[in-house]
C-alpha positions in Angstrom: -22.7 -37.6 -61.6 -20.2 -39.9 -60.1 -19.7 -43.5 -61.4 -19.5 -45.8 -58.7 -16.4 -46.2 -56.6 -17.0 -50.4 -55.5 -16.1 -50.9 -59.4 -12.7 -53.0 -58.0 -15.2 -54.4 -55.0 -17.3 -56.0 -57.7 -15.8 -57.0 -60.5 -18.4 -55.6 -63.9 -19.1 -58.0 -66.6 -19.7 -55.0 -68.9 -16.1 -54.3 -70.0 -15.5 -51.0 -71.1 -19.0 -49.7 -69.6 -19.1 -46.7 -66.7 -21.3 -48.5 -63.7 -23.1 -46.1 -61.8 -24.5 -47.3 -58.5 -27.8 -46.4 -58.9 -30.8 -44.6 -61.0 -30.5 -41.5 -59.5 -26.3 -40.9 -60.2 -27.0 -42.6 -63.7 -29.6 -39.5 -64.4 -27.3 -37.1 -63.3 -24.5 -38.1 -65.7 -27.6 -38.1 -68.2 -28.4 -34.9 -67.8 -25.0 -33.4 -68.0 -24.8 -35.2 -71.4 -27.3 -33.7 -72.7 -25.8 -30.3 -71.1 -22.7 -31.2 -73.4 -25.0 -31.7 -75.9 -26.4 -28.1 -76.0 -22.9 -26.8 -76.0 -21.8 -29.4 -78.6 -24.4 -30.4 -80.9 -22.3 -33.2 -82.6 -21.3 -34.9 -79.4 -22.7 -38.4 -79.0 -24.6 -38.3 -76.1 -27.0 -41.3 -74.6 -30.6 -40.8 -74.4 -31.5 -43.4 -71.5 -30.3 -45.1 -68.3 -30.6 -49.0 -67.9 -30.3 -51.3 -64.6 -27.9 -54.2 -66.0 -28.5 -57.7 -64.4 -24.7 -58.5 -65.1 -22.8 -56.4 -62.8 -25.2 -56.6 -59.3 -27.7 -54.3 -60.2 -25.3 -51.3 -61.7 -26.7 -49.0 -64.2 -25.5 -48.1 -67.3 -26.3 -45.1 -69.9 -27.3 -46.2 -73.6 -27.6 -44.8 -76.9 -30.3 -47.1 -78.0 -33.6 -46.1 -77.3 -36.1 -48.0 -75.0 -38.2 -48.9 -78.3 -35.3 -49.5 -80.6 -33.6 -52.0 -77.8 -37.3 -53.5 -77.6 -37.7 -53.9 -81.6 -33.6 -55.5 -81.3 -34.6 -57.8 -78.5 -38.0 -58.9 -80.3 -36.2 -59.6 -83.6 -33.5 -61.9 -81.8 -35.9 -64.0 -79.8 -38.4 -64.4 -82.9 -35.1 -65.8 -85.2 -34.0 -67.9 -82.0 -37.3 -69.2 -82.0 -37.6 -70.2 -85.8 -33.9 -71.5 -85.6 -34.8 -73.8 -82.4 -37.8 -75.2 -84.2 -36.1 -75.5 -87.5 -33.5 -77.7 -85.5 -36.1 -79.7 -83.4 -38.0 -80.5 -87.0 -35.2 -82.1 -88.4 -33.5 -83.7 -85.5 -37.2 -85.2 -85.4 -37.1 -85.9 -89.3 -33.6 -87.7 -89.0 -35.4 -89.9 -85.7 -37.9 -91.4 -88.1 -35.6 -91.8 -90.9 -34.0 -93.8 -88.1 -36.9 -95.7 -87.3 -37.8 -96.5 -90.7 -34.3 -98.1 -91.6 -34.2 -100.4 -87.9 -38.0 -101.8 -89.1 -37.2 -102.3 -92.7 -34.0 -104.4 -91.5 -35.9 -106.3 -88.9 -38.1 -107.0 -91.6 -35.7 -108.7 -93.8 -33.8 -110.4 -90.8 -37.1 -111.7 -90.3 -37.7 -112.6 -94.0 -34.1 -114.2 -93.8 -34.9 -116.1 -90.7 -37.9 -117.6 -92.5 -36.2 -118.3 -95.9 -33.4 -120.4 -93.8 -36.3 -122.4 -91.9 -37.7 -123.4 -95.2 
C-alpha cells in the first residue's frame, strides 16, 4: 500500500489525488480501506481502483462506482451531443438566412440595373 514515490519525477495532473504506480499497490491501499472500514463504519472509504490517462498511466482509488461513473459519463456525452447538434442546426439556419438576404439583394440590384437601362 504505498503511493508511488516518482510523484515529483512526473508531474500528476490530478491535483490533490494519491497516484499509485500500478493495479496491484492501488488494491492494496483498497483493501486496507475497507479494513478501516470494518473498524470504522462511518469512514468514507473507495469502492474501486481506476488507471487515469492523465498522469502516465497512475492509478487512482474512487468512490464512484464502475456503473455510476458509466451512467455520469453516458449522460455527459448524450447532452454534448444534443448541444453540438443544437449548435450545428442553427449555425446552418443563420447560413441560409444568409443566403436568402445576398439573392433577394442581387435580385433588386438586378431589378435596378434594368429600371436604369429603360
Amino acid at each position: 500500500m504505498r503511493a508511488s514515490s516518482s510523484r515529483k519525477a512526473r508531474p500528476s495532473r490530478c491535483y490533490g489525488k494519491i497516484r499509485y504506480r500500478d493495479r496491484k499497490d492501488a488494491k492494496a491501499a483498497l483493501a486496507g480501506f475497507r479494513a478501516r472500514k470494518r473498524a470504522d463504519p462511518s469512514a468514507h472509504v473507495p469502492v474501486r481502483a481506476y488507471h487515469c490517462h492523465r498522469c502516465d498511466g497512475g492509478w487512482h482509488l474512487t468512490s464512484e462506482s464502475a456503473q455510476e461513473y458509466a451512467e455520469r459519463f453516458a449522460g455527459s456525452v448524450e447532452q454534448r451531443t444534443r448541444s453540438t447538434v443544437r449548435r450545428r442546426m442553427l449555425r446552418l439556419d443563420r447560413e441560409l438566412r444568409l443566403r436568402e438576404q445576398r439573392a433577394r439583394s442581387r435580385v433588386r440590384s438586378s431589378r435596378d440595373d434594368w429600371a436604369e437601362a429603360a
